[in-house]
SERO-623347 format. One record per residue: residue in one letter; x, y, z of N, C-alpha, C, O in turn. Coordinates in steps of 0.02 Angstrom, whole numbers, plus 32768, in hexadecimal, padded with zeros to 4 digits. Atoms other than C-alpha are relative to their C-alpha. Layout:
residues N
@type=a	n_xx=X	n_yy=Y	n_zz=Z	ca_xx=X	ca_yy=Y	ca_zz=Z	c_xx=X	c_yy=Y	c_zz=Z	o_xx=X	o_yy=Y	o_zz=Z
...
END
This chain:
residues 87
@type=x	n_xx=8009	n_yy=8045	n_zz=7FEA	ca_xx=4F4C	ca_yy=F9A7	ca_zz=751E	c_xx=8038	c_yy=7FEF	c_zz=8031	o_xx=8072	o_yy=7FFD	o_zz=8022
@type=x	n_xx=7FCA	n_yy=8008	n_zz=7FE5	ca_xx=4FA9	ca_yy=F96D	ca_zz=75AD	c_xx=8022	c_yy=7FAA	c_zz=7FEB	o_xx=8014	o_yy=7F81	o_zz=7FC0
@type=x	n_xx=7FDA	n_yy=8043	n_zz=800A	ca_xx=5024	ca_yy=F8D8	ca_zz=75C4	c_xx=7FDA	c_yy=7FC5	c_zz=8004	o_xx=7FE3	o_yy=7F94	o_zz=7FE0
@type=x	n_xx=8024	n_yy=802B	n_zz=7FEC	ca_xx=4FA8	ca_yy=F878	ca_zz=7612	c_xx=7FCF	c_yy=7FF4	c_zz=7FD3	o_xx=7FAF	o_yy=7FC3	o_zz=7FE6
@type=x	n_xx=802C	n_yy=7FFE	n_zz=802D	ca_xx=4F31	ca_yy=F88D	ca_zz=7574	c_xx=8001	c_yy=7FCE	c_zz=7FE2	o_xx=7FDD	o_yy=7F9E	o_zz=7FD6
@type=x	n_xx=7FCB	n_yy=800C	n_zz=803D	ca_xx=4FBA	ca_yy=F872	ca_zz=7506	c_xx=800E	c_yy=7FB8	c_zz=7FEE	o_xx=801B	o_yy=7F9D	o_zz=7FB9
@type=x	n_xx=7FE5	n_yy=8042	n_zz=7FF9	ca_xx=4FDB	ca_yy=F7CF	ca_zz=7542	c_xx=7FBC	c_yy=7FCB	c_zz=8001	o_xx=7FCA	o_yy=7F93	o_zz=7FEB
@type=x	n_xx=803C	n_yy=8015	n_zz=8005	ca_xx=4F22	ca_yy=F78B	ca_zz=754F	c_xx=7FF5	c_yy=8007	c_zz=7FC0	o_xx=7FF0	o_yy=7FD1	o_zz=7FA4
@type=x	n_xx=8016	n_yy=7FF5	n_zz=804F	ca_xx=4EFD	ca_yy=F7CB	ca_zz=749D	c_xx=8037	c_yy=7FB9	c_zz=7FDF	o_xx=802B	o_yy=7F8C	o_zz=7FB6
@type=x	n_xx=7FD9	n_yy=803B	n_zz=8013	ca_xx=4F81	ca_yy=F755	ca_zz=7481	c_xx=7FFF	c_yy=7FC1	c_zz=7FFC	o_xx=7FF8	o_yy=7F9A	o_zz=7FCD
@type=x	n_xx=8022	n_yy=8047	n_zz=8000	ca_xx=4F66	ca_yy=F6C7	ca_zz=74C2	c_xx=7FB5	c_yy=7FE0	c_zz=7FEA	o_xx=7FA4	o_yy=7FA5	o_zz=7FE3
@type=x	n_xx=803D	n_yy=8025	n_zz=801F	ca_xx=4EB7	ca_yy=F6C1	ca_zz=7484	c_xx=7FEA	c_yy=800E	c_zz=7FB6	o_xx=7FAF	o_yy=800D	o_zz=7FA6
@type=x	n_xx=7FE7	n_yy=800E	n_zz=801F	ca_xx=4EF4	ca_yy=F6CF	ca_zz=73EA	c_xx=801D	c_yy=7FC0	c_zz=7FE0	o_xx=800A	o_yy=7FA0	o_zz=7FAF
@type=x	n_xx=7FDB	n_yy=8049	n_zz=7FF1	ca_xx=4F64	ca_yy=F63E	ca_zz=7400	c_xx=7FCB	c_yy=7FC6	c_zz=8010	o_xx=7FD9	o_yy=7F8D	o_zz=7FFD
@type=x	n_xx=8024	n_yy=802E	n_zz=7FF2	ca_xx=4ECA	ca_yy=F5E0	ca_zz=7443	c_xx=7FDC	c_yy=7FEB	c_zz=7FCD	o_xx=7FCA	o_yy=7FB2	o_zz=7FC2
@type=x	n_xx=8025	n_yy=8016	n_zz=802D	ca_xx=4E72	ca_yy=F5FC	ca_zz=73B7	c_xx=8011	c_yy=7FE1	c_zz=7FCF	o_xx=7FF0	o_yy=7FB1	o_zz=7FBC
@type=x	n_xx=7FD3	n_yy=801D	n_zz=8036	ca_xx=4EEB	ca_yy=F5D6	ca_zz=7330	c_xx=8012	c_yy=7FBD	c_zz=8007	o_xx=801D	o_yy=7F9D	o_zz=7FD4
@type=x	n_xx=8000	n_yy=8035	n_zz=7FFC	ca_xx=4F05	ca_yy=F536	ca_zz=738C	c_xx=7FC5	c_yy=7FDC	c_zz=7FFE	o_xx=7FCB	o_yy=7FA3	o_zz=7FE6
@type=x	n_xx=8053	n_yy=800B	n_zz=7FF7	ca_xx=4E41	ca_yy=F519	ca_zz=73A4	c_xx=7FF6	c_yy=7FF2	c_zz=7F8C	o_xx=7FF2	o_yy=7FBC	o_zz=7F6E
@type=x	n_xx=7FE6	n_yy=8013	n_zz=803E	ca_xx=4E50	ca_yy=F524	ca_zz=72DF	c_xx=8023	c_yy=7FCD	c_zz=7FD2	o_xx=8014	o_yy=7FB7	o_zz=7F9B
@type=x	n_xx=7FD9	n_yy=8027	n_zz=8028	ca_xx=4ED0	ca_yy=F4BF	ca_zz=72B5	c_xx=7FE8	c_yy=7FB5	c_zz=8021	o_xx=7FD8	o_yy=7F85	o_zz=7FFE
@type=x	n_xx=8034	n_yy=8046	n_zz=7FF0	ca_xx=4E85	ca_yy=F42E	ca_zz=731C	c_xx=7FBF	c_yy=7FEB	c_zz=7FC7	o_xx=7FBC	o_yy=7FB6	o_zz=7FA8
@type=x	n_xx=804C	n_yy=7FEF	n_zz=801D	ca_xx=4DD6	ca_yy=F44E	ca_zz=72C4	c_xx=8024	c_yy=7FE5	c_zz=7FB3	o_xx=8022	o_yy=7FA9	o_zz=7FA7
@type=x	n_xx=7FF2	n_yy=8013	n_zz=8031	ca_xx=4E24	ca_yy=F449	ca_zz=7219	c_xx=8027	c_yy=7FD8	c_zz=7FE9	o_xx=802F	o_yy=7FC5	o_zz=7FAF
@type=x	n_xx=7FCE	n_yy=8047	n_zz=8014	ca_xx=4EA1	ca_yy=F3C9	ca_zz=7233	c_xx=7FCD	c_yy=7FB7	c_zz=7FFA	o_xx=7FDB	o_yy=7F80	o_zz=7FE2
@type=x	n_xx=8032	n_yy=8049	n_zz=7FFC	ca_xx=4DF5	ca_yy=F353	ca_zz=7256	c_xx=7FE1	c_yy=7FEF	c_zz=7F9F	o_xx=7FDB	o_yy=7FBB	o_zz=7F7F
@type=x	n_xx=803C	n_yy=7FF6	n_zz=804F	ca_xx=4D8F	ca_yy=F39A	ca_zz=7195	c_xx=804B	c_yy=7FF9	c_zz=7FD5	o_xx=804D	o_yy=7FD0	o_zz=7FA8
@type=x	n_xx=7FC8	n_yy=8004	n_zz=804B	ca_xx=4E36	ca_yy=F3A7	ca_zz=7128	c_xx=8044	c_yy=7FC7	c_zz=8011	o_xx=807E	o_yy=7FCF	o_zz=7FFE
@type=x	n_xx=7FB2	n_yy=8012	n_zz=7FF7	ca_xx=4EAE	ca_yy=F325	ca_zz=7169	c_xx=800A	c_yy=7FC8	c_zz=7FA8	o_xx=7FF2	o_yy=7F91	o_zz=7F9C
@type=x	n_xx=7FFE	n_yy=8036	n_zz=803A	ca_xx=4EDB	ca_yy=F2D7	ca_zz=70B5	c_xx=8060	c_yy=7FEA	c_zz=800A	o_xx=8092	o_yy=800C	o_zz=8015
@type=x	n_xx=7FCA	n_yy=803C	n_zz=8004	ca_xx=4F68	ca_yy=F24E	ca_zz=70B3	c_xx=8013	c_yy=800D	c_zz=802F	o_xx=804D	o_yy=8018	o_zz=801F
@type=x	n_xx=7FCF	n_yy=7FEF	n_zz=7FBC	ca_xx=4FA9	ca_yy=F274	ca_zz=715F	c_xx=8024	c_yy=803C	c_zz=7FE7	o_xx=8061	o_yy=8039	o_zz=7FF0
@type=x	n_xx=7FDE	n_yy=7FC4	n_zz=7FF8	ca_xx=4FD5	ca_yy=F32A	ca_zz=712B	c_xx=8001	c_yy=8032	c_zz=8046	o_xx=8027	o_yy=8060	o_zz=8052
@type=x	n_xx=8018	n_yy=7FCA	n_zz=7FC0	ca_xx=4F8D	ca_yy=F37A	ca_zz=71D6	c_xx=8059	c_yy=7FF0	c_zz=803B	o_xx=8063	o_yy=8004	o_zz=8075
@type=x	n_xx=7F9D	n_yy=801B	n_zz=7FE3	ca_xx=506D	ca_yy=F331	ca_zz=720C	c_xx=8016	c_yy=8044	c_zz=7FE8	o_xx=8033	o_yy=8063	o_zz=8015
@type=x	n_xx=7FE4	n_yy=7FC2	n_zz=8019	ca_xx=509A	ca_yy=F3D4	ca_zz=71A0	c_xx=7FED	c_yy=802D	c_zz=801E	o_xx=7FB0	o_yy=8032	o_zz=8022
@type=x	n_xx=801F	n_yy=7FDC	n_zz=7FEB	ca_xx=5095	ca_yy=F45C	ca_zz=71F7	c_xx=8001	c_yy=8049	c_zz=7FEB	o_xx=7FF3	o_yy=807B	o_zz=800D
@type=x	n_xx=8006	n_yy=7FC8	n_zz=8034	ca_xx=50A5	ca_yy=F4D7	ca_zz=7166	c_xx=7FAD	c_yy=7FF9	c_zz=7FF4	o_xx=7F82	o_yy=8020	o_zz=8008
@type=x	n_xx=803D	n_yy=8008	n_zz=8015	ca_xx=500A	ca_yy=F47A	ca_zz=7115	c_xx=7FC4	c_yy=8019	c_zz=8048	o_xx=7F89	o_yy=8022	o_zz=8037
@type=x	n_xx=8030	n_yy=8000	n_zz=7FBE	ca_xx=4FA8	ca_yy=F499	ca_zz=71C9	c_xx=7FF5	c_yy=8036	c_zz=800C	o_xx=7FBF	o_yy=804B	o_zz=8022
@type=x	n_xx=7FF5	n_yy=7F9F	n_zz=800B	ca_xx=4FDD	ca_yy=F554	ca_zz=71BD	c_xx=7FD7	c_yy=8007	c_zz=7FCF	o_xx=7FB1	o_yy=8031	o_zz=7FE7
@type=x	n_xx=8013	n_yy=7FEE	n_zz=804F	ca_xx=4F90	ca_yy=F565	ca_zz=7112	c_xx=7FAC	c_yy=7FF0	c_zz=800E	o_xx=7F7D	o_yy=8012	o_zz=7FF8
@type=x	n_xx=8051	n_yy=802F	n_zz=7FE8	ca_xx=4EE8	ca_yy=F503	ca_zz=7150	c_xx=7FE5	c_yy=8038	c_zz=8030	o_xx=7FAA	o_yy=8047	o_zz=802E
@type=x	n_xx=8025	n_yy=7FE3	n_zz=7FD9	ca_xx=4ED7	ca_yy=F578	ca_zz=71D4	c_xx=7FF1	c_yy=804D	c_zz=7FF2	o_xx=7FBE	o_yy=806B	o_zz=8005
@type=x	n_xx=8007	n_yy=7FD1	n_zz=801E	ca_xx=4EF8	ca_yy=F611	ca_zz=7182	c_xx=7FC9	c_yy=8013	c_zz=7FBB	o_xx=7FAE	o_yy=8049	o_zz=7FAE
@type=x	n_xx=8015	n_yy=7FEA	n_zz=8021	ca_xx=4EA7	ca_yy=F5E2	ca_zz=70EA	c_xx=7FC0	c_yy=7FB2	c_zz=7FF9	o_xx=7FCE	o_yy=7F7D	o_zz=7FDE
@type=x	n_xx=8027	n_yy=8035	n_zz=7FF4	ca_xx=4E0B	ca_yy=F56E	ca_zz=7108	c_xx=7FDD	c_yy=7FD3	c_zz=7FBE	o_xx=7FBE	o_yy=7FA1	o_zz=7FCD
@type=x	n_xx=8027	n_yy=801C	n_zz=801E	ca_xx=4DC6	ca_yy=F539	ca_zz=705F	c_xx=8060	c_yy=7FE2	c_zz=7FCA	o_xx=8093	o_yy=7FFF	o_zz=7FB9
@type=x	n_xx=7FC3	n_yy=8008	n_zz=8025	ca_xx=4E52	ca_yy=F4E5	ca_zz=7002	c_xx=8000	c_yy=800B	c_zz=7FB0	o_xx=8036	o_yy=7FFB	o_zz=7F96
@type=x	n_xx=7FF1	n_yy=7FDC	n_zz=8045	ca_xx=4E3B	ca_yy=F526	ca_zz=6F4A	c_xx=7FB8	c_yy=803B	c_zz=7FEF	o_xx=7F81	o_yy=803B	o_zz=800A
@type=x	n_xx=8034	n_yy=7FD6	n_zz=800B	ca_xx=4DD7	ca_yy=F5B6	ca_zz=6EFC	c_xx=7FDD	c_yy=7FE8	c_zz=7FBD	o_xx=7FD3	o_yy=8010	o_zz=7F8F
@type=x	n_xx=801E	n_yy=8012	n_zz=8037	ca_xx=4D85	ca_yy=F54B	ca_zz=6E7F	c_xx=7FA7	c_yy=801D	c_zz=800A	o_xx=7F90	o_yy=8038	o_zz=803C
@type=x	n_xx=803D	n_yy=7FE6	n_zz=7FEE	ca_xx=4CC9	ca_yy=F572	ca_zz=6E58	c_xx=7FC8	c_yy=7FE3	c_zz=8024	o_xx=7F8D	o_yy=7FF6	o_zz=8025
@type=x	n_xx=802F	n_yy=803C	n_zz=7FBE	ca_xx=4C7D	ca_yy=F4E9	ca_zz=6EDA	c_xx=8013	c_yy=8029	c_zz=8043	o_xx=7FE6	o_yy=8034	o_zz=806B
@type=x	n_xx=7FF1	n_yy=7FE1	n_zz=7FC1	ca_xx=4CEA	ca_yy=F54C	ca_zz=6F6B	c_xx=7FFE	c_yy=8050	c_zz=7FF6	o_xx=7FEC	o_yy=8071	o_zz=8026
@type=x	n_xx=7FF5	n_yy=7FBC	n_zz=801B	ca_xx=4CFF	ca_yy=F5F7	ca_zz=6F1A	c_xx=7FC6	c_yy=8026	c_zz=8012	o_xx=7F93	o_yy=8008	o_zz=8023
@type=x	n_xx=8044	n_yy=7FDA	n_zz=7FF8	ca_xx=4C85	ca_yy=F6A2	ca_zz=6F31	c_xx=7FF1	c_yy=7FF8	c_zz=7FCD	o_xx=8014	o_yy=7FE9	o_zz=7F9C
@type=x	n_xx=8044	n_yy=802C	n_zz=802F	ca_xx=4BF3	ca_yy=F678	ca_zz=6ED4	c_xx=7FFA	c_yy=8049	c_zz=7FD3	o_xx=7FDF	o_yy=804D	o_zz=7F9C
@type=x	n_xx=8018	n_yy=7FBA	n_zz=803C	ca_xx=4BF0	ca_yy=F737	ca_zz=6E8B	c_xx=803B	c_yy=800E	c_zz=7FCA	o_xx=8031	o_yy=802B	o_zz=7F95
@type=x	n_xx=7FD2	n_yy=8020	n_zz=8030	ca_xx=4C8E	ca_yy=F710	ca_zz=6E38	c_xx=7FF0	c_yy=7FDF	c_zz=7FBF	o_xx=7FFA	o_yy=7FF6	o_zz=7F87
@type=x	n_xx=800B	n_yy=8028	n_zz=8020	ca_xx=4C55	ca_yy=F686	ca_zz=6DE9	c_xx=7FBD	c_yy=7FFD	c_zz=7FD0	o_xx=7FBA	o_yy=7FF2	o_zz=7F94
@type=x	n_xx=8043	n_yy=8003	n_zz=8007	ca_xx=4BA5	ca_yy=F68D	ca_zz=6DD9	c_xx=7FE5	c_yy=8050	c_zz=8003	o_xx=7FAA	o_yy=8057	o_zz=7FF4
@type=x	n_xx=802E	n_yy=7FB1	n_zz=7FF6	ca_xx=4B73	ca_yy=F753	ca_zz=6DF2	c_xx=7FCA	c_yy=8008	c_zz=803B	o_xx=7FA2	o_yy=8036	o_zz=803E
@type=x	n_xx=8030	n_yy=801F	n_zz=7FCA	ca_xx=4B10	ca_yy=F71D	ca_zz=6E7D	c_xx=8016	c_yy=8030	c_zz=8050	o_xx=8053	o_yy=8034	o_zz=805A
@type=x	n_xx=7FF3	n_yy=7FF8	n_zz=7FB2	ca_xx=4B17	ca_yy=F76A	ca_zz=6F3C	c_xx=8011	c_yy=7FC4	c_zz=8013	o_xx=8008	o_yy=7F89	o_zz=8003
@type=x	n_xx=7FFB	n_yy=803A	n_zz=7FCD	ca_xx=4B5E	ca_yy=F728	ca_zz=6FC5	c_xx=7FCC	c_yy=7FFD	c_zz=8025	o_xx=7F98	o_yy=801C	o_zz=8018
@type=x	n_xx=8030	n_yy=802F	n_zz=7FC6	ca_xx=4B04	ca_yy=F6D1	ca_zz=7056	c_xx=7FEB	c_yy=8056	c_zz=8027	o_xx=7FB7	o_yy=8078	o_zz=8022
@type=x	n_xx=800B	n_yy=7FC3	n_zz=7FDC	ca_xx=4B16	ca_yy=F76C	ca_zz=70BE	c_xx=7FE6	c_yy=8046	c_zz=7FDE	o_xx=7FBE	o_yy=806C	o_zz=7FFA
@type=x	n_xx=8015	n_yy=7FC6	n_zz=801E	ca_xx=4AFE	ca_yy=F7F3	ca_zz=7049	c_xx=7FAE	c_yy=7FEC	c_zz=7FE3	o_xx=7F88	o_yy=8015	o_zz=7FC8
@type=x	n_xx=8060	n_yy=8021	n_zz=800E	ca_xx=4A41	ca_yy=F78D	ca_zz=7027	c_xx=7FF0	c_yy=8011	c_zz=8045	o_xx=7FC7	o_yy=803F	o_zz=8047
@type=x	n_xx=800D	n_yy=7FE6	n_zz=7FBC	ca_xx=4A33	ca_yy=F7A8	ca_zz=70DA	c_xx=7FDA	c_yy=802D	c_zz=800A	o_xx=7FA1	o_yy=8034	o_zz=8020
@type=x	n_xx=8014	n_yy=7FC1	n_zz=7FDF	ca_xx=4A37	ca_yy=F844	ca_zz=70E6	c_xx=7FE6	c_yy=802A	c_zz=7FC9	o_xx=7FE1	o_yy=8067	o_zz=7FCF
@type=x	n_xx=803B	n_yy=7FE2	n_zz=8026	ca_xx=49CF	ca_yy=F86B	ca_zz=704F	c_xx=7FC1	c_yy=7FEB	c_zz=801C	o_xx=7F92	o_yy=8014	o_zz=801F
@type=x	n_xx=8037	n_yy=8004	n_zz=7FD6	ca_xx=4951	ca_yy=F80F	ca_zz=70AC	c_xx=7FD9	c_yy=8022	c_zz=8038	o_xx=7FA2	o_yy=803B	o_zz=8046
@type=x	n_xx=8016	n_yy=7FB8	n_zz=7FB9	ca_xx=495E	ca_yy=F869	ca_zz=7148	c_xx=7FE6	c_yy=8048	c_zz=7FDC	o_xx=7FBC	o_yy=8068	o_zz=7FFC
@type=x	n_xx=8013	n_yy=7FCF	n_zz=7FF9	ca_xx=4946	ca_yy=F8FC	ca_zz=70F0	c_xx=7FDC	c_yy=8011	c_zz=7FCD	o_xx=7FDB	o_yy=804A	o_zz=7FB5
@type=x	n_xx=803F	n_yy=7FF8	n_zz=8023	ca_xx=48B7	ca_yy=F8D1	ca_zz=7080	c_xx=8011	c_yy=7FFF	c_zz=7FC2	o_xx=7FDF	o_yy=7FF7	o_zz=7F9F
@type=x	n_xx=7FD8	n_yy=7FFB	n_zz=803E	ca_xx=4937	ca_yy=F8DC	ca_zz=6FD8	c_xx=7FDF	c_yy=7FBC	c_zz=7FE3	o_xx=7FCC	o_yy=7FCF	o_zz=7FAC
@type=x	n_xx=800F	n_yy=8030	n_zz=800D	ca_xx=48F2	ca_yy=F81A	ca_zz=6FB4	c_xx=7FF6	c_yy=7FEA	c_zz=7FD0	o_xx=7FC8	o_yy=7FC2	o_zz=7FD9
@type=x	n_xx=8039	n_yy=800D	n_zz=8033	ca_xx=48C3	ca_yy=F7F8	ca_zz=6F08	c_xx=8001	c_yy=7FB0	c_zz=7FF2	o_xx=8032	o_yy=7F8D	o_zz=7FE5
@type=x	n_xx=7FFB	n_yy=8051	n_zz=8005	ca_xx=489B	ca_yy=F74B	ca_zz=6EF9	c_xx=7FFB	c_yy=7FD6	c_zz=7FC5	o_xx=7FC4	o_yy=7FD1	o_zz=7FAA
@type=x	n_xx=7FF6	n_yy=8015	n_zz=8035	ca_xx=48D5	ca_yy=F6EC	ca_zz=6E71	c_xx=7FCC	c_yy=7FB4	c_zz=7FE4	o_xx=7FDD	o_yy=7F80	o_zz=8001
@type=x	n_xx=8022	n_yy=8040	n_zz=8012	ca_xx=4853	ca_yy=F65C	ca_zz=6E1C	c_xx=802A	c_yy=7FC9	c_zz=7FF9	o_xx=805D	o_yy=7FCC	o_zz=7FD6
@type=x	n_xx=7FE2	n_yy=8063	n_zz=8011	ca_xx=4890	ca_yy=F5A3	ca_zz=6E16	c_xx=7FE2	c_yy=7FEC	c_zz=7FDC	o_xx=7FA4	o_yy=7FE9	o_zz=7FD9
@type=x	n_xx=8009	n_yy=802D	n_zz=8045	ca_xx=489A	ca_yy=F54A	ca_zz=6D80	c_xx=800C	c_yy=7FD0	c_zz=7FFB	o_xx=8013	o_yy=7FB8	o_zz=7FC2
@type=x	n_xx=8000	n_yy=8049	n_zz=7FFC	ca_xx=48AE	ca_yy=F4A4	ca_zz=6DC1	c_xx=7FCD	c_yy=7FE2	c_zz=7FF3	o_xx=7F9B	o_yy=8004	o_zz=7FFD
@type=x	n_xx=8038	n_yy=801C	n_zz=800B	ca_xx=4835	ca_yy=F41D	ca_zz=6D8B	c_xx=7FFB	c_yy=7FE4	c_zz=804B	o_xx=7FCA	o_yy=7FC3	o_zz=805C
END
């Protein structure tokens, strides 16, 4: 990779991480924390703020697939479709 890469990889990097911290300073600003700029680090690094079982993977919790891994049982015909037992 040259210098000139090196330094582009970089900055759009930097763009994004700021593109980020904008974005999530709008959905998580609680009490005027989005002033910290530890807490703003932490937001951008780590987007869901706890791993309870409302934000958490659902196969954890529940035994369940994710979103994506249903996907791509779909795509590839794996599907079995579960009945609903809602009234």
């Amino acid at each position: 990779m040259s210098d000139r890469d090196s330094k582009l990889a970089r900055a759009i990097r930097r763009h994004h991480r700021n593109r980020l911290q904008w974005n999530r300073r709008q959905y998580w600003d609680k009490d005027g924390l989005t002033d910290n700029p530890r807490w703003l680090g932490k937001v951008v690094d780590t987007p869901t703020p706890c791993s309870c079982w409302m934000c958490g993977n659902p196969r954890r919790y529940f035994g369940e697939k994710t979103m994506q891994e249903l996907r791509q049982d779909e795509a590839d015909g794996l599907t079995v479709k579960k009945p609903y037992f809602g009234s």
